[in-house]
N, C-alpha and C positions, 0 to 999 in steps of 0.2 A: 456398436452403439456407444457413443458418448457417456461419458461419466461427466454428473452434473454434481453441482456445490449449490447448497440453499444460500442465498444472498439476505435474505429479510423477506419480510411482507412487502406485500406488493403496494398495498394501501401506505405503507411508508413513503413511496415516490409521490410528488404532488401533481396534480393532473397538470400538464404542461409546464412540466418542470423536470428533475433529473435528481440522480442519487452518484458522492462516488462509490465507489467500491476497489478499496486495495487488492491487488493479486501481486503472487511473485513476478509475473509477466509485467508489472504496469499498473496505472490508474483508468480504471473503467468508469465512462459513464452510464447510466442507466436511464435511459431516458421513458415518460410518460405522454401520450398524445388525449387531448379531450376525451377521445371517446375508447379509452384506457386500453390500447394497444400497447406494448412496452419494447423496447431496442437499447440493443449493447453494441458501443463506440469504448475504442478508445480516448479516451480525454485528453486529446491532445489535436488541436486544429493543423491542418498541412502546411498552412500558411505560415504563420511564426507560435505554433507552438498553443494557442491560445486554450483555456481550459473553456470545454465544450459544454462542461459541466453547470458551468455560469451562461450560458447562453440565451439564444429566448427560443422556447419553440413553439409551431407554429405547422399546423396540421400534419404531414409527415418528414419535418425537418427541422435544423434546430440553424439559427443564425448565432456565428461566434461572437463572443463579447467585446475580442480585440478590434477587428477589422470589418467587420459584417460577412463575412464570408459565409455563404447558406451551403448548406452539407442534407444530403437525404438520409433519413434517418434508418429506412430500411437496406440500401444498397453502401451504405458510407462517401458516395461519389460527391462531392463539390459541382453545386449546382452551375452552369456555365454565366459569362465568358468568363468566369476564375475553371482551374484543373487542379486536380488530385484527390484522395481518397484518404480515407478512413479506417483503420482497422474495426469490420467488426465481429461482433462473436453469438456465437449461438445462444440465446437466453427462452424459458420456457416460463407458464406461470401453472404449477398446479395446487388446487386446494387455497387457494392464495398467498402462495408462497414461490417466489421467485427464485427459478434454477438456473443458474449459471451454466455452459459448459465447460469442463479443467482443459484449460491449454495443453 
């Protein structure tokens, strides 16, 4: 079983919007969809780097802020004809309160 880290409230991420969250691993983002499903990206686009975290999103994806590059928000894959991925990580919400999984 995973050992998970409380992040915040959940109601802190803005509905179609993002949170970061520092780990030792990296910058995580934490993304929010309208109908308050929630997903853990690394914040960092495949393409040059772009922070995901400023992005826009947009039902279950977030388009980067640098280049428009669109990424799935559940799988991390880059939406085609662009290639590459996303690190992401297990995130859970209980009670309303957002669990991380520790790398």
């Amino acid at each position: 079983m995973s050992d998970f880290v409380d992040i915040g409230a959940a109601l802190d991420v803005p509905r179609l919007g993002a949170r970061k969250v520092r780990t030792a691993g990296g910058v995580i983002a934490v993304f929010r969809t309208a109908d308050d499903r929630f997903f853990a990206l690394d914040d960092r686009c495949p393409h040059k780097g772009g922070p995901l975290s400023e992005g826009i999103v947009h039902g279950e994806r977030v388009t980067c802020p640098l280049h428009n590059m669109v990424i799935e928000l559940g799988s991390g894959e880059v939406v085609g004809p662009d290639e590459g991925c996303v690190a992401r990580h297990l995130l859970k919400v209980e009670s309303g309160r957002l669990l991380l999984a520790r790398a």
